[in-house]
N, C-alpha and C positions, 0 to 999 in steps of 0.2 A: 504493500500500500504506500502511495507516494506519503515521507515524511509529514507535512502541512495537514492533511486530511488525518493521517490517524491520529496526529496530535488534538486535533479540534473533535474529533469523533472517540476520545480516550474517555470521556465522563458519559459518552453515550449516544443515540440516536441525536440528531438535532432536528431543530424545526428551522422550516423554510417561511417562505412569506407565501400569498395568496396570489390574486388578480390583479396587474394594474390596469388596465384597460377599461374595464368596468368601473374604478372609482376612478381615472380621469374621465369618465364621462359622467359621470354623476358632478363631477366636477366644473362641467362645462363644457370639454371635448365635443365636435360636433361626428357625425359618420364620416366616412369619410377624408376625416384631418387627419394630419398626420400626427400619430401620439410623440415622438420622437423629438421634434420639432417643440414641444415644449418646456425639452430643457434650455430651451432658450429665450421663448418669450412667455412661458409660466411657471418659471423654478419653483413660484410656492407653491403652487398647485402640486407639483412634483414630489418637492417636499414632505407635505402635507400625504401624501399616500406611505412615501417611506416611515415619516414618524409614527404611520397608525401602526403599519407592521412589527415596529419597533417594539409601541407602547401595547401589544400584541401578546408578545413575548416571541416573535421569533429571533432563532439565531442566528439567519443567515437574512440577508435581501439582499434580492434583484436591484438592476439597475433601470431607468426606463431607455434602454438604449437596442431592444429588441430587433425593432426593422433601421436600425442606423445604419447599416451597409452598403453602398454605393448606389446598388438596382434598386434598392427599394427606397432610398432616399431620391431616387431620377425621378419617381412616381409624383413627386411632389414638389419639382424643380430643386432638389434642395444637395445634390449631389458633390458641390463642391463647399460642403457644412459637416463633414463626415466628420475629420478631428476635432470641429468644435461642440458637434452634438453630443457624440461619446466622451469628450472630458467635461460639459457640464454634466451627462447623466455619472459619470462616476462620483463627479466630486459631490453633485446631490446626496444619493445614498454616502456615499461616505461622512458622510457631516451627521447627518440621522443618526447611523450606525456608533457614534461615538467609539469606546472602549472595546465593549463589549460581544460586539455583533459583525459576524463578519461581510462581507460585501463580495457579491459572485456575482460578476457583470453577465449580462446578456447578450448573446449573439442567436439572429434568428434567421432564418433561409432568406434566400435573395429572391423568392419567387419565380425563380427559374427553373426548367427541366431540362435539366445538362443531355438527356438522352435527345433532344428534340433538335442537338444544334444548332440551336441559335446565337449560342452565347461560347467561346470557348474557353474547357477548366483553366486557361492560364488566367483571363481576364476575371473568370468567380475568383480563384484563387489570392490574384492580387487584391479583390474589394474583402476577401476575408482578412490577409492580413494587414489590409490599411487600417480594419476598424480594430484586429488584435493588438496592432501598436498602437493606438490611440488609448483604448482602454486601459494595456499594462502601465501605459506614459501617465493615467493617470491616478491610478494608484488602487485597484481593484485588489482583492484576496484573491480571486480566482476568475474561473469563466464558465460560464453555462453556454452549452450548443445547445438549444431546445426548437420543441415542436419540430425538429425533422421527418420528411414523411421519405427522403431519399436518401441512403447510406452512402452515396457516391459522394451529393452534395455536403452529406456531414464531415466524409474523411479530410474534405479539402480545408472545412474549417476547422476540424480537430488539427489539423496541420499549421495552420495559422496561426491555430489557439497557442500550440505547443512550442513552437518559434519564441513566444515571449516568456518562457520558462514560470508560467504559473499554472497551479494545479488543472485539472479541466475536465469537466463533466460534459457527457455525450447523450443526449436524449430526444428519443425517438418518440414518434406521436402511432400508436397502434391504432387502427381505428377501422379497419377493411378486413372483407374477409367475412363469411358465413359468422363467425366464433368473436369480430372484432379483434382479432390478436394478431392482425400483419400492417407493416406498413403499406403506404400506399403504391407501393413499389414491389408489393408483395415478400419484405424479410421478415423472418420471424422474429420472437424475441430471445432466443438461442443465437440463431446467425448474428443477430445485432449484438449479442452481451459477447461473444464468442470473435466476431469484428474487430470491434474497436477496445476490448482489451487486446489483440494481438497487435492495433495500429497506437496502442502507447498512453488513450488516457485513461486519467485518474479515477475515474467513476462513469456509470453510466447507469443510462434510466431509460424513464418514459413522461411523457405529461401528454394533459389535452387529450380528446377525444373518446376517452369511458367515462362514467362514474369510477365513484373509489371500489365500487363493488369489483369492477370486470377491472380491478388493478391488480385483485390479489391473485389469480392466476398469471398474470404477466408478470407482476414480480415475483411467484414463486418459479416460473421459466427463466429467467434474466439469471436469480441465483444459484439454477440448478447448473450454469454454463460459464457462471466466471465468481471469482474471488473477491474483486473489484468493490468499493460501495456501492448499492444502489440511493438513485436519487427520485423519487416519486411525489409526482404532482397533480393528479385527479381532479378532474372537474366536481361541479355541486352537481350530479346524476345527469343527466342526457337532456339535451332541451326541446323544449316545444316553442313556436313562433309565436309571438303575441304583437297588434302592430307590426310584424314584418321584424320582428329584432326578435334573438335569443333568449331566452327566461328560462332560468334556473330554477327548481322549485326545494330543493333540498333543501332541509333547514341543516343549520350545523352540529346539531346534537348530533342528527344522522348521521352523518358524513364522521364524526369525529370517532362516532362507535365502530368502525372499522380501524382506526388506526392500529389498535394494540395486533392486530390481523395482521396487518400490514408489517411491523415490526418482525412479528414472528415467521416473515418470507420474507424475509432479510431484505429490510428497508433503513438505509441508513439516515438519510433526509427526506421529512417526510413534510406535504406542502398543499399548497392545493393552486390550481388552476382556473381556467373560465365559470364564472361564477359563485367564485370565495372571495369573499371580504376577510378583515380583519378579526369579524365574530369566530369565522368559521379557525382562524389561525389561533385565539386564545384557543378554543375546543379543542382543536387540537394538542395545544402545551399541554392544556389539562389534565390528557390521558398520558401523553411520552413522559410528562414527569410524575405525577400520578401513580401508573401503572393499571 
């Protein structure tokens, strides 16, 4: 286990943070906007979502720097803002995070399909590690590769990731598939835990796309294929449209009453996804420290 993580994972499982998406829109975020772009012209808004997680109790948070990658910053004219969006969202969460709590930047797909050639790996490659130096530049604990639905496009960013010599967590979005247990690309969650421990990093998971229920068979597959921590971040159960938008109906009692499950199929970070707030992250402390 990469030194940094077992050290931070030596008193035990830790908790992750929830959703930002949905509280920067609660916050004012319109469809549409690019949430990214906020660490620039709404730090406190920003802010404001890291210190709930904080005042939470989780141990670890995100950064809002998810789609800050090259392609997905062109969607919104904003492409040559790459190193100043990722060092405001680092230094955000970091100022939240005070002492205590540590900070695993975010990096999110480029919404590209490298199989479709349009785009070539060298050109993903280069906007992965534009935005992994920006982030180590600005002073992250680690890095999260999350909601991947493509193991090609992950390796490239796990490459980027691993370039700036901080720890780095790989995770997949399972969500296809008769069973919901394949990426969109159809890998298992064997192939993937099985993958990206042989390509170097430090942990790897899943987030987005089941409930916490359909997590506990994917993390007990993830475990049963590598040594590695897992990092798990479930949605609040599967959503129905309402007005044309997503709605989550789990409450967090629910959601939380899986956790101790979750632990016991070797879940090392444990978090939640589209449609967790802050409640649903105290419920969670509840139980990991609890028992």
């Amino acid at each position: 286990m990469n030194k940094k993580l077992e050290s931070w994972l030596a008193a035990g499982p830790l908790v992750t943070d929830g959703a930002w998406g949905t509280e920067l829109q609660q916050r004012g975020l319109a469809v549409g906007e690019c949430p990214d772009a906020w660490n620039l012209t709404r730090p406190d808004a920003v802010r404001q979502v890291a210190d709930a997680y904080v005042a939470a109790g989780s141990d670890v948070i995100l950064t809002n720097t998810f789609g800050a990658n090259r392609f997905a910053l062109a969607r919104h004219a904003l492409e040559d803002k790459v190193v100043e969006i990722n060092t405001a969202g680092v230094t955000i969460s970091r100022e939240a995070a005070g002492r205590g709590v540590r900070v695993f930047a975010s990096m999110g797909p480029t919404g590209i399909m490298l199989m479709m050639g349009d785009v070539s790996r060298e050109d993903v490659q280069a906007a992965f590690d534009e935005q992994a130096r920006a982030i180590a530049a600005a002073g992250a604990d680690a890095i999260v590769i999350e909601t991947m639905s493509d193991p090609d496009e992950a390796r490239l960013a796990l490459a980027a990731a691993r370039a700036t010599g901080l720890p780095v967590v790989v995770c997949m979005v399972f969500d296809s598939g008769a069973a919901r247990d394949r990426t969109l690309t159809g890998a298992t969650p064997e192939h993937v835990a099985e993958l990206f421990t042989a390509e170097g990093a430090d942990c790897v998971g899943a987030n987005c796309g089941n409930g916490i229920e359909g997590f506990l068979p994917i993390c007990r597959r993830l475990h049963s294929a590598t040594n590695l921590p897992l990092w798990i971040k479930a949605n609040a159960g599967l959503p129905t449209m309402v007005d044309g938008q997503p709605t989550y109906a789990q409450a967090p009692e629910e959601f939380a009453a899986h956790v101790l499950e979750l632990l016991e199929a070797g879940a090392s970070f444990v978090g939640g996804c589209c449609g967790t707030t802050p409640e649903f992250i105290a419920a969670v402390k509840s139980k990991v420290r609890g028992g």
